[in-house]
C-alpha positions as CSV (number, residue, x, y, z in Angstrom):
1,X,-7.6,24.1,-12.9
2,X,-11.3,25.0,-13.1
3,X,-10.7,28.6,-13.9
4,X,-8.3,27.5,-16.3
5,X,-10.7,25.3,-17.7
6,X,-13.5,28.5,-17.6
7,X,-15.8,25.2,-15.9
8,X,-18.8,26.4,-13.8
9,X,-19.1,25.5,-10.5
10,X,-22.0,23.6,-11.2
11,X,-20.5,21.7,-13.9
12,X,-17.5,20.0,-11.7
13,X,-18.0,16.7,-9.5
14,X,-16.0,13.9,-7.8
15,X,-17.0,10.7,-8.9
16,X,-16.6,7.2,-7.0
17,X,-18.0,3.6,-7.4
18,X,-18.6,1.2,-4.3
19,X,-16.2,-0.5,-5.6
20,X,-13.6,1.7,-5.2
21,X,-12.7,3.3,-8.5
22,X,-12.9,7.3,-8.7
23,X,-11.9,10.8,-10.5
24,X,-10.9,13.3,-8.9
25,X,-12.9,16.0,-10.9
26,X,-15.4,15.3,-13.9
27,X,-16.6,18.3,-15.4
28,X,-19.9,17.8,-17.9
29,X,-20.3,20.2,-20.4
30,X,-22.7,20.4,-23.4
31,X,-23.0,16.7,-23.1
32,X,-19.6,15.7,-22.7
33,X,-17.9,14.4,-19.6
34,X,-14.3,15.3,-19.5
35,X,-12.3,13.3,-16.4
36,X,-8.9,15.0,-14.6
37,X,-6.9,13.1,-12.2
38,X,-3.9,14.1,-10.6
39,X,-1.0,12.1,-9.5
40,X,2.1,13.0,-7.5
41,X,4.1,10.9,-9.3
42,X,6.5,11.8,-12.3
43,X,5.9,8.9,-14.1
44,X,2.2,8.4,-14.6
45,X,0.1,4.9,-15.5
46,X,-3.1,4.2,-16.2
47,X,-5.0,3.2,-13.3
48,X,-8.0,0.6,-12.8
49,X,-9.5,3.6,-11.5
50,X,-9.4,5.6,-14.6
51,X,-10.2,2.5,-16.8
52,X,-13.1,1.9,-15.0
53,X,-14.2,6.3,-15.3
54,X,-13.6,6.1,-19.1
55,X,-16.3,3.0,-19.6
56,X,-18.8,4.0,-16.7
57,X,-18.8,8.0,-17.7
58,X,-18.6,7.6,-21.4
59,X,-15.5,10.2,-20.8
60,X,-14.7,12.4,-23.8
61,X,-11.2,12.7,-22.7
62,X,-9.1,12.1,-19.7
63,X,-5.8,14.0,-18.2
64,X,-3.9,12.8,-15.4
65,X,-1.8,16.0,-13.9
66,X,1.6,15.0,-13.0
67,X,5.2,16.3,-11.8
68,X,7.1,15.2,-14.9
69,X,8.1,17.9,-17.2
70,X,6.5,16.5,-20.5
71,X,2.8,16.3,-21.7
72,X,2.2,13.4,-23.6
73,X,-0.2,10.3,-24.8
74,X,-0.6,7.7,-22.1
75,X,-3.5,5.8,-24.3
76,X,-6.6,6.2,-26.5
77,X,-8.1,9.6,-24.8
78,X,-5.7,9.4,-22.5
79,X,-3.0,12.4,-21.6
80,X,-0.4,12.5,-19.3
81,X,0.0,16.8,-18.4
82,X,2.8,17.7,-17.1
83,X,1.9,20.6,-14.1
84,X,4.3,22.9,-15.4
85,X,2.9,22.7,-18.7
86,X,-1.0,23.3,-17.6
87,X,-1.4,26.7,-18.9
88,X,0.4,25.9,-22.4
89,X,-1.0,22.3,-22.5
90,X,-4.7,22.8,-21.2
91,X,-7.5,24.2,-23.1
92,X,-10.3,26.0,-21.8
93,X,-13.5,24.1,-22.3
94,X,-15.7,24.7,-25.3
């Protein structure tokens, strides 16, 4: 995912609250903050978590990896990405 994304190691970070809410990876980029979070699931949703990322981090976008078969929009900056779909679906990083 981070090659694929052509991030820097020092560009990539987990992120958590106290409370509780997290990403699994945020990559920050000429001033951007793009979120990834992965679920196992084949149906994705939206998460508290991820809520709670877009607000706090001011995300630029957010894709939630996931065993489905499609890539679609799940909300407002917001993308569902289906695994089998991450080289066709994912962009590298500008």
């Amino acid at each position: 995912m981070i090659q694929r994304l052509g991030a820097e190691r020092d560009e990539c970070f987990f992120w958590a609250t106290h409370q509780g809410a997290e990403l699994d990876l945020l990559v920050i980029r000429g001033g951007r903050r793009y979120g990834f979070e992965f679920q196992r699931s084949s149906a994705p949703t939206i998460t508290k978590s991820m809520r709670i990322a877009m607000e706090d981090l001011a995300l630029h976008s957010l894709d939630v990896f996931h065993a489905g078969a499609h890539t679609f929009p799940m909300d407002r900056k917001i993308r569902a990405v289906a695994a089998g779909r991450l080289l066709q679906d994912l962009e590298p990083l500008r």
